[in-house]
N, C-alpha and C positions, 0 to 999 in steps of 0.2 A: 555930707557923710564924711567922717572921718576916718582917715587910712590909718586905721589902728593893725595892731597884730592880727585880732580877732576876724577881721574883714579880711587883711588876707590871705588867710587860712581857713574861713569859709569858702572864698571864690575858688583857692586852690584846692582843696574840697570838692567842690563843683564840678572845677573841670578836670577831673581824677575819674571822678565819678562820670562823668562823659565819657571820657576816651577810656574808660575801662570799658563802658557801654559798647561804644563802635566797636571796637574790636574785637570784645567778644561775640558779636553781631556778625563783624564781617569773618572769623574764620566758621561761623554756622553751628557756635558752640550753646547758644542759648534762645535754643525751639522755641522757649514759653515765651520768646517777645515776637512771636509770628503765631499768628491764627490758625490755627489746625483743628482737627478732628479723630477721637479716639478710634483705634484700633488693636482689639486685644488678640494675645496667643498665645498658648496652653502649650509648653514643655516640659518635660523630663529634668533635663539637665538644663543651666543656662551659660554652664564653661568660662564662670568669670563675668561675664556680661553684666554690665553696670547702667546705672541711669544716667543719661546722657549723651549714652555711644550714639551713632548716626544709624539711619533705616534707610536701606539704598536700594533700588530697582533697578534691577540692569547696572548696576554702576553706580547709578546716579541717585545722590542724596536726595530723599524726599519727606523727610523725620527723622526724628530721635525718636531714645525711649525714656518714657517717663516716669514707668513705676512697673516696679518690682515686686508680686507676694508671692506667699506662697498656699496653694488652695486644693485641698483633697490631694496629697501626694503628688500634685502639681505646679509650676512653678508660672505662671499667671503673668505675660508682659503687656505690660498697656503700650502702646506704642503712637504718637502724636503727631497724625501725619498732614501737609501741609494744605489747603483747600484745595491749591488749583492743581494738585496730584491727585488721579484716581485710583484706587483699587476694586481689583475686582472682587466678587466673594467666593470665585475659585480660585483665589490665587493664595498658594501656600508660603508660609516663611520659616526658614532657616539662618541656625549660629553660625556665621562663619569668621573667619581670623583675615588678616589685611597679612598675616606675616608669622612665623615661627615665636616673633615677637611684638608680633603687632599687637593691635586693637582689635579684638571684639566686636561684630556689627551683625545685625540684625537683615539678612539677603531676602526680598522678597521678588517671587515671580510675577511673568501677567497674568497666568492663567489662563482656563479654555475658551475663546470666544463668545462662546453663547452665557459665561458670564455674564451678572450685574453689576453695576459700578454700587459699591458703598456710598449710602448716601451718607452725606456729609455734617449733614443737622443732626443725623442720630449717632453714627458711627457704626463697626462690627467688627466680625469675629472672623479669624481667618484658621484654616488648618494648619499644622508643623509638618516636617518635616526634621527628623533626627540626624544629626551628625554625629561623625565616632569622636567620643573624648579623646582632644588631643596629650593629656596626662595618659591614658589605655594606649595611645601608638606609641608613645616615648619610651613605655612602660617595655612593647615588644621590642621595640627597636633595639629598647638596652639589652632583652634575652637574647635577638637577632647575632648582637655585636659580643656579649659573651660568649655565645658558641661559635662563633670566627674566631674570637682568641683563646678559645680552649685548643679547636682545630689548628690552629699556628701552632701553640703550645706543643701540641705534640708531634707535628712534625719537624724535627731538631736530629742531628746529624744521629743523635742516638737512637731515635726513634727510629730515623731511616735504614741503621743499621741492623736495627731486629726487624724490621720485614722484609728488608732484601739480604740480609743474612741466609736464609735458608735457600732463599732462592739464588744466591752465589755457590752454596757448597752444590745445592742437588747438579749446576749450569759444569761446575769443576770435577765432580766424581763422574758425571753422564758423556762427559765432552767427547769419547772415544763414539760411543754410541749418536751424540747427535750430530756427529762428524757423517756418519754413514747415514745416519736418515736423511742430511741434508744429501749429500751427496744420490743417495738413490732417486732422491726427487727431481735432481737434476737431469740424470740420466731416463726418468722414465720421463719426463714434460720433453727432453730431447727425441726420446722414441713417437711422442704424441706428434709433435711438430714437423716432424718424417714419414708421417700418416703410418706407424708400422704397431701391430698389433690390432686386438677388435677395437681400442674407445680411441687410438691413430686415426682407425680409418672411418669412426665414425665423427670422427673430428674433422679429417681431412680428403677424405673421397666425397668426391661430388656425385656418388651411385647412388649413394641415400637419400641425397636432398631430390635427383629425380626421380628416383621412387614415389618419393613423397610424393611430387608434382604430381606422377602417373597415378597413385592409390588415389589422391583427389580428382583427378580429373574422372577415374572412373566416378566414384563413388557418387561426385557428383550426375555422370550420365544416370546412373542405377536409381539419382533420385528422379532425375527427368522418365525416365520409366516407371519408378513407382507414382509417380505424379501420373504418369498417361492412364497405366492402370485404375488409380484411384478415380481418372475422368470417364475411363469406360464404365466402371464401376455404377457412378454415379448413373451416366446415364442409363444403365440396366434399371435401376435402382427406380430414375423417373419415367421409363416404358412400362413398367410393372404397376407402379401405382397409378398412371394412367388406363390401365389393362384392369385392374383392379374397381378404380374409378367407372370405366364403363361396365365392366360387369354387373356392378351393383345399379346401373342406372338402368341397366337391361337393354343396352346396345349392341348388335351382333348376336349372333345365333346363340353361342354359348352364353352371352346375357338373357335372352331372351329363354333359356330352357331355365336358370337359375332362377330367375322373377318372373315369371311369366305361371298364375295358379291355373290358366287353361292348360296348361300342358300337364299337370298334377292333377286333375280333375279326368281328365281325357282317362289319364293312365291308370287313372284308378276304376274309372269305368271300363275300362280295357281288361282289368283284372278282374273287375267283378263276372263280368259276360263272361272269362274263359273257364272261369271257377265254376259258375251257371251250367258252362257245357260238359264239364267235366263232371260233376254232380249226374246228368243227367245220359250220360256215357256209362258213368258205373251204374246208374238205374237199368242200364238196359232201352232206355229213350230213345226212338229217332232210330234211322238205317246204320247209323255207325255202333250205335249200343246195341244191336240186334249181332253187329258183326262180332261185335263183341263179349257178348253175353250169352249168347243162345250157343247151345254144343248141335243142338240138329241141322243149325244152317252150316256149320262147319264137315259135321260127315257128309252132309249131300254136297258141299264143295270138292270133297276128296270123290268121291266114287263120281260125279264129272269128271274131275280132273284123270282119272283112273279110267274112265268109256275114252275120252279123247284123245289117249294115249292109246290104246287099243286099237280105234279106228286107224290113229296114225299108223303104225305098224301093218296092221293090215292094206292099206296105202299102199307102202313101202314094198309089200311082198308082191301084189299084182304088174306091177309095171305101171311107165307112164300112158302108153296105146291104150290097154284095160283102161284104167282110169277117165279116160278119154271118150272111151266108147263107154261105157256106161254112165258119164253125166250126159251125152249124146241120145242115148235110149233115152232116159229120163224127160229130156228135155220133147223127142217130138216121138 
């Protein structure tokens, strides 16, 4: 072969094209000479974001991105991520920046464990996650920083002069006056600190603060008493519905007259029999209705009662000897 021009500026050629290879290889600029598998994601915004930038997990590079459309009001990133990297299909991906001036990369999370791993033969689709356009922060930032320098703006010696202007004249016409209020404030904080007056000596007597002690201490007793009361209470409260409890079970006498239909039965037979007798009382019935109904047994009670009377008296006029001797006759 001959060492012509041609020859070697084909080899050098070669190995141009070589070492452009490796190197673009070794700083990880050129995905498509490493075997990967698709994975695409659906944004909003892409903020710059170009083909190429890197696709990192945690940090660490595991793709670029390789294509860029745009689809239904959406901005569509396929992204070529390398075999022996997995993803999962809950793991979401976000635009983030390396720098104020950086580069553009595509942040992907793990996601939730009980995730799948994307399989690799086919590829898949991951959720977003939106970040704030960094043009929309710069955008506040610069309103943020005009209204500091409007505020500086206006605070300048003349500026300062018209609002503390009025408030030097009111400080120069009043000075007589707030000579004396300072001063009577002195004098009364002096009277407080002397315990002298009623807010001295509620400042400064310690008769208040054992008051206090004393109004708690009772009130606390008065609640231990209302506490004892509410336990006697109580127990009234459980001897009654006990009392209550056995009445209804028909325990004890007064149980037993409350439940108990023999004694309701009794009594109403008891009433019916007197009701019976009394029926037969106003009939005139029997020796007590005779006593009661008939007027002849009553005169011939009076005119006995009228002879026996009689006899008595006469009794009474003979003497006791008379008497004597004549049941004595009688007798033999």
């Amino acid at each position: 072969m001959k060492n012509t021009l041609e020859t070697r500026l084909g080899i050098f050629f070669a190995l141009a094209m070589c070492a452009a290879v490796l190197l673009v290889e070794t700083i990880g600029g050129a995905g498509f000479f490493r075997k990967g598998y698709p994975v695409t994601a659906a944004f909003k915004s892409v903020q710059d974001l170009k083909v190429g930038d890197p696709v990192k997990l945690a940090g660490v590079r595991i793709g670029s991105v390789s294509d860029i459309t745009l689809t239904n009001d959406l901005v569509q990133v396929t992204m070529k991520i390398e075999r022996d990297k997995q993803i999962r299909t809950t793991s979401k991906a976000k635009i983030k920046f390396a720098g104020l001036m950086g580069q553009n990369f595509v942040e992907m999370d793990f996601g939730s464990p009980d995730g799948l791993p994307i399989d690799p033969t086919v590829g898949g689709t991951v959720e977003t996650v939106e970040q704030p356009d960094l043009s929309a922060l710069m955008a506040r930032l610069n309103n943020v920083a005009k209204g500091i320098e409007d505020v500086t703006k206006s605070i300048n010696p003349t500026g300062l002069q018209d609002i503390l202007g009025p408030l030097s004249d009111f400080m120069r016409d009043n000075s007589t006056n707030i000579s004396a209020i300072f001063g009577n404030a002195r004098v009364i904080s002096g009277q407080i600190a002397q315990g002298k007056g009623t807010l001295g000596l509620l400042v400064m007597d310690d008769t208040l603060y054992h008051d206090a002690v004393h109004t708690v201490e009772t009130l606390g007793k008065s609640t231990d008493q209302i506490d004892s009361l509410i336990g006697d209470a109580r127990e009234v409260m459980a001897g009654a519905k006990t009392t209550v409890t056995n009445l209804n079970a028909g325990k004890g006498t007064l149980g037993l007259l409350l439940t108990d239909d023999a004694l309701y039965r009794d009594t109403t037979t008891a009433m019916d029999n007197l009701k019976e007798i009394m029926q037969k009382i106003n009939r005139g019935q029997g020796t007590v209705g005779k006593l009661v109904n008939e007027e002849n047994f009553l005169s011939t009670l009076k005119l006995t009662l009228q002879k026996v009377e009689k006899a008595t008296d006469s009794l009474e006029d003979q003497g006791p000897l008379s008497v004597i001797g004549m049941a004595v006759g009688h007798l033999f």
